[in-house]
C-alpha positions in Angstrom: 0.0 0.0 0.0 1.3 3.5 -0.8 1.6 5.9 2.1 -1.0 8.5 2.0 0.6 12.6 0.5 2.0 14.6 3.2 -0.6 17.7 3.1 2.1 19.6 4.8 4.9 18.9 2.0 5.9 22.1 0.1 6.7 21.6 -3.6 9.6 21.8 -5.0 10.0 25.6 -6.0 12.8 26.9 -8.5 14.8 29.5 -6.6 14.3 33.2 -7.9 14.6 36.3 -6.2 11.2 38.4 -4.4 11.1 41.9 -4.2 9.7 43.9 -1.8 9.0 47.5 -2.2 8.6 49.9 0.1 7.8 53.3 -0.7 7.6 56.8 1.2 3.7 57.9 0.1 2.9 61.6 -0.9 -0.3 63.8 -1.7 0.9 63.6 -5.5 -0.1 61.1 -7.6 2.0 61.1 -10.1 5.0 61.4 -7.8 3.7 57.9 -6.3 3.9 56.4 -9.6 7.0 57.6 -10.7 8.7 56.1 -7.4 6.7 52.6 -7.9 8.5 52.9 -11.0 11.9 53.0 -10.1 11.4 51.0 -7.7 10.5 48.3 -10.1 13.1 48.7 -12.6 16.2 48.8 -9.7 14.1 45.3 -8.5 14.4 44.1 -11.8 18.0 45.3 -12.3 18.6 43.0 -9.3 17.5 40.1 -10.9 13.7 39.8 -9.2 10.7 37.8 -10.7 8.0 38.3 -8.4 7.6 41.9 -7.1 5.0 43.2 -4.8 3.8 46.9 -4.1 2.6 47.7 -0.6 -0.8 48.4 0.4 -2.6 51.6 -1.0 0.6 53.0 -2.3 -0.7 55.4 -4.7 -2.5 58.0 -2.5 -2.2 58.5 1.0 -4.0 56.1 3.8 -7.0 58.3 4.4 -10.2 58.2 4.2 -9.7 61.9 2.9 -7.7 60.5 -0.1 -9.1 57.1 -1.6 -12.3 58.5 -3.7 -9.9 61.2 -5.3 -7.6 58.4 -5.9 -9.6 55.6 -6.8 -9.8 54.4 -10.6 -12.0 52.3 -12.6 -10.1 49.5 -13.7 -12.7 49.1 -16.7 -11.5 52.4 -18.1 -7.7 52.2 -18.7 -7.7 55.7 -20.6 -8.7 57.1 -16.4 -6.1 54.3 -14.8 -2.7 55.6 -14.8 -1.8 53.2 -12.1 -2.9 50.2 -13.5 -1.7 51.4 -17.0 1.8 51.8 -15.4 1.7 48.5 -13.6 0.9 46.6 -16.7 3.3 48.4 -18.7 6.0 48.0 -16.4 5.1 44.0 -16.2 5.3 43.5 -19.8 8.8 45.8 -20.1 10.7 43.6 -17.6 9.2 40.6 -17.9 7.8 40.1 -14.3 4.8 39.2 -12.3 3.8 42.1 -10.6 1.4 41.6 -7.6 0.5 45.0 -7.2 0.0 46.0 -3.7 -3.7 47.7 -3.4 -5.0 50.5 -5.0 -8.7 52.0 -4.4 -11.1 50.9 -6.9 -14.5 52.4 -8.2 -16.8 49.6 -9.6 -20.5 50.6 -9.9 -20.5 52.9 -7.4 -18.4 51.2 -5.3 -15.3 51.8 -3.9 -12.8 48.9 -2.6 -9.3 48.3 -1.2 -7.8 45.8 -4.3 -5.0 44.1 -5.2 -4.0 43.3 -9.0 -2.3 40.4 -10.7 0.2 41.3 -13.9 1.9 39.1 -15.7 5.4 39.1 -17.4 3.0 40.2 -20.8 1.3 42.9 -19.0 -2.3 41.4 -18.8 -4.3 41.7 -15.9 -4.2 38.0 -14.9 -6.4 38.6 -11.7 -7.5 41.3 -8.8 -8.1 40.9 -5.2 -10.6 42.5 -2.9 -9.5 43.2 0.6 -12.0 41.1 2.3 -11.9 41.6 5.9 -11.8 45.8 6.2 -9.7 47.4 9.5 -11.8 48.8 11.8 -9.8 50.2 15.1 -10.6 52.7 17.8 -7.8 53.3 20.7 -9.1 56.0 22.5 -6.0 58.6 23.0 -4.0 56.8 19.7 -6.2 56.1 16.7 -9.5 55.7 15.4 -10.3 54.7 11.7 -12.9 52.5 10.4 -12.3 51.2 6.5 -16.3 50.0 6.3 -17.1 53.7 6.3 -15.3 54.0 2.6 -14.9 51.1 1.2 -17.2 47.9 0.4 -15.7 44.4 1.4 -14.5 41.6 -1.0 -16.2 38.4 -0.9 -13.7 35.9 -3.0 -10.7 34.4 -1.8 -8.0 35.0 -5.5 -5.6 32.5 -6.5 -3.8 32.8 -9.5 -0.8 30.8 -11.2 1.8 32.4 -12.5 5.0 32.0 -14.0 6.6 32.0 -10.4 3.9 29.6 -9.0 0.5 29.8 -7.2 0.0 32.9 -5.6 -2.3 33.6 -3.1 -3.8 36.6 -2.7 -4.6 38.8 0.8 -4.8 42.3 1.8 -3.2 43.8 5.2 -6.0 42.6 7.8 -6.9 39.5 5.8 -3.5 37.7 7.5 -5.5 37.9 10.7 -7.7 35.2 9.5 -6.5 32.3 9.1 -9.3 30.4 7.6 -8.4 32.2 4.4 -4.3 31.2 4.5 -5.3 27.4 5.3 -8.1 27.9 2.2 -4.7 28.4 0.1 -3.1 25.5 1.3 -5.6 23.4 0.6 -5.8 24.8 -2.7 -2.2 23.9 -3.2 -0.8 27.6 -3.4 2.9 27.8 -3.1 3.1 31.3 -2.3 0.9 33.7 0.0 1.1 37.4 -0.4 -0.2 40.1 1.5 0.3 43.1 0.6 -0.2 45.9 4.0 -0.2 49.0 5.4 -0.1 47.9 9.4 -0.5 51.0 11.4 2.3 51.4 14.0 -0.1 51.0 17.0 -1.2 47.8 16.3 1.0 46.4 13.6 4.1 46.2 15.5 2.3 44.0 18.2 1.5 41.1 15.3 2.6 41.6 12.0 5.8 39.7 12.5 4.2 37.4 14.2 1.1 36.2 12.4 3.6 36.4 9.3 5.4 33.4 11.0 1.9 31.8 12.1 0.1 32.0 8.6 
């Protein structure tokens, strides 16, 4: 009799280099996009396949900012971001998991995530699912449900690198959604965030190591 798979086995994953970028935010735009984009290309000049944007990196995170910011991702011609990010994919050659952007959609405005490939095609998008609501009284009070709308779908999405799955910021505190992957046989889990200091610092680092 065979033995039974291991469910905990991780596959066998060709070595290639993750970038991470990190990026100083400002009330401009354009100025945002410009430094995604050197970010990118220094990445790639380093040799990286998979690169990944933080969360909201495009405006500033406030409730003040994500309307003015947000973009229809049905109307390239009024989507410099996601024009940049696919161009950008397709120039190098890389998957780009995009960090988050604010999203109209019929009214609608949400925290998402896209999915490029190396030939610049939108391969998938991500909706932050579970939204950050916090009040500390004396250190901060924000509440995302006020702006934006919720996802509802879990993304996966195979790429060149692997399968990726996809969360936003507060989704690693669930971990229904990272053992949802794993059954689904992902080989990579991204999450894309935006921890605030007063919180973040207390878990991130940890629930990283837990998920």
């Amino acid at each position: 009799m065979a033995d039974a798979p291991n469910p905990f086995q991780l596959p066998n994953i060709t070595k290639f280099k993750i970038a991470l970028c990190q990026l100083s935010i400002t009330s401009d735009k354009n100025q945002n996009l410009d430094r995604a984009s050197r970010s990118i290309r220094l990445s790639v000049e380093q040799g990286a396949k998979l690169l990944v944007l933080p969360e909201m990196w495009n405006c500033p995170y406030s409730s003040d900012y994500f309307a003015k910011y947000a973009e229809d991702f049905d109307n390239r011609d009024a989507s410099p971001t996601l024009s940049m990010l696919s161009e950008a994919a397709c120039c190098h050659g890389i998957t780009i998991i995009g960090g988050s952007l604010p999203e109209w959609d019929h009214g609608r405005l949400y925290n998402t995530c896209c999915i490029f490939g190396p030939d610049g095609r939108l391969k998938a998008k991500h909706r932050k699912i579970h939204l950050f609501d916090i009040d500390i009284p004396g250190e901060i009070s924000f509440k995302e449900s006020d702006t934006f709308t919720a996802g509802d779908q879990p993304t996966i999405v195979d790429t060149e690198v692997g399968r990726i799955g996809i969360g936003i910021c507060h989704d690693i505190r669930f971990p229904e959604l990272a053992a949802l992957y794993r059954k689904r046989g992902v080989d990579i889990i991204c999450y894309p965030g935006a921890f605030n200091v007063s919180t973040g610092e207390l878990l991130w680092e940890l629930v990283q190591r837990a998920r």
